[in-house]
N, C-alpha and C positions, 0 to 999 in steps of 0.2 A: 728106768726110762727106756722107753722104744729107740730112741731118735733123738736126733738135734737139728732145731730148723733155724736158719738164720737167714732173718726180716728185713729184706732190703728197700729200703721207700725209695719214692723215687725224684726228680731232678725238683729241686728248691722246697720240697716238702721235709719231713724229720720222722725220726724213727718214735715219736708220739703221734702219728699220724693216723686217721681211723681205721684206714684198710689194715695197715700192719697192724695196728692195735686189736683189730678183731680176729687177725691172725694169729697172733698171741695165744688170746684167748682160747681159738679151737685147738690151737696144739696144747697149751698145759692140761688139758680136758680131756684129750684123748694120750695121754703122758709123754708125751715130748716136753725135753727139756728146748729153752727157745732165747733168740738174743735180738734185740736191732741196732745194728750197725749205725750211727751216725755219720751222716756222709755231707751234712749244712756247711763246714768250713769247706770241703771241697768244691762244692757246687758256686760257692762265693769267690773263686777262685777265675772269674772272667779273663784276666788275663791268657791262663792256659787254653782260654777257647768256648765258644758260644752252652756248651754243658757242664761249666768248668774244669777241673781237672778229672778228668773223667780215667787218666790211665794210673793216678793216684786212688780215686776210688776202687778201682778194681784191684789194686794191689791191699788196699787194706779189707776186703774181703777175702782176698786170699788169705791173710794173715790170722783172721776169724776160722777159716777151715782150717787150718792147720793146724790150729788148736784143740776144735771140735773134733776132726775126724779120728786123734786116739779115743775118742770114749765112744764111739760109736758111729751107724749110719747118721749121715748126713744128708739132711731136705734144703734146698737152697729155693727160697721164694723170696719176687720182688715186683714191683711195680717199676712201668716205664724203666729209668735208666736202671734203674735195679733189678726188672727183669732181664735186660740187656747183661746186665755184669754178673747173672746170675748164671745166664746161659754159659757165656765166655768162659766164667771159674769151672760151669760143670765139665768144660774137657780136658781139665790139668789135674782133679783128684775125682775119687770113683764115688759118687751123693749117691743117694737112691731115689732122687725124686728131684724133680721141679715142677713150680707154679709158678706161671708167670701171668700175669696183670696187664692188658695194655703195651703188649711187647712190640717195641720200634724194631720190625723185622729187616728193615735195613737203616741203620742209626744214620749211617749218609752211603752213598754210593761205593764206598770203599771201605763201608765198618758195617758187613750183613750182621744177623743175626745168627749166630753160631751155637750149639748145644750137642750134648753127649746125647747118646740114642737113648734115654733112662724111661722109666715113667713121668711123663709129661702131661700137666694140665693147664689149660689157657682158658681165662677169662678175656672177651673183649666186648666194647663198644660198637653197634654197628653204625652209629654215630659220630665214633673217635676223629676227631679235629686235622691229627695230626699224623694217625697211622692208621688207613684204610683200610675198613674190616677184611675186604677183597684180598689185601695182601698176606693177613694172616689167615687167614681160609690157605690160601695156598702151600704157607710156610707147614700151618701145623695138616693139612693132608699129606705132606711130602712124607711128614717122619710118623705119620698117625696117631698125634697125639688128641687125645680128650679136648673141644673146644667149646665152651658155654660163650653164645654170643647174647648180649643183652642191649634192650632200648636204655643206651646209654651212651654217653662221650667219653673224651680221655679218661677223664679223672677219675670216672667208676664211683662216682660217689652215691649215686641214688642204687647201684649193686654191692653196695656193703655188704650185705645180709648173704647175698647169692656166691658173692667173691668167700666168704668164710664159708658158706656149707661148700662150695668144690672143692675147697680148700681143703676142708674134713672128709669129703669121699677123697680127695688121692693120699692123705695120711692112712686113711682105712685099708686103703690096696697095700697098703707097706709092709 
């Protein structure tokens, strides 16, 4: 195996979801071993706050690296909040890569969007509902990461196809 990536979908969706699922896909093909994280009970989790337990999902992400990273480099890709907790995990162990999805480059005023300097690829919406393409233009010129902007909204669902081949050119840079 080259690698290990692990698939983070994102807030109220499941790690059977198309985009990670097509994610999947391009990593076992170009031989990365690959996992997705369920993260449905925590997002059900309202009490802990409007994205639900969101500081439980990032811990048990962490707990998926930690296990991946004895056998190898580590790719961490996600969608929205999973982009989000992908960034966050990438500056406490050393990934070789992220892909991020629709990434809330500032989840609220007090919880930016944080990432290790790695190889960096960002798919967005220039459409996105809820995170202004504007503002990731900005995020990802700051650290020069790779950014495909697509006629598309949050969800990235009509860029399935586009979000798995960028996905497979930054596995390819690895």
């Amino acid at each position: 195996m080259r690698g290990h990536c692990i698939l983070s979908h994102g807030f109220e969706s499941g790690p059977d979801a198309t985009k990670v699922t097509a994610l999947a896909e391009v990593a076992e093909r170009l031989g990365f071993s690959h996992e997705r994280p369920d993260y449905t009970d925590l997002d059900a989790m309202r009490e802990a706050g409007p994205l639900g337990d969101v500081a439980a999902r990032l811990e048990r992400l962490r707990g998926r690296i930690r296990e991946a990273i004895a056998r190898g480099p580590v790719v961490l890709a996600g969608s929205s909040l999973g982009a989000w907790i992908s960034g966050r995990a990438s500056l406490e162990f050393p990934v070789a890569g992220l892909f991020l999805m629709a990434p809330p480059v500032r989840l609220n005023a007090s919880h930016p969007l944080e990432a290790a300097r790695v190889p960096t690829s960002i798919i967005h919406g220039w459409y996105d509902e809820l995170i202004p393409a504007e503002d990731v233009v900005g995020w990802a010129r700051a650290r020069g990461a790779r950014l495909l902007l697509v006629d598309d909204g949050h969800r990235l669902s009509a860029s399935v196809e586009a979000s798995a081949d960028a996905f497979g050119d930054l596995l390819r840079t690895l």
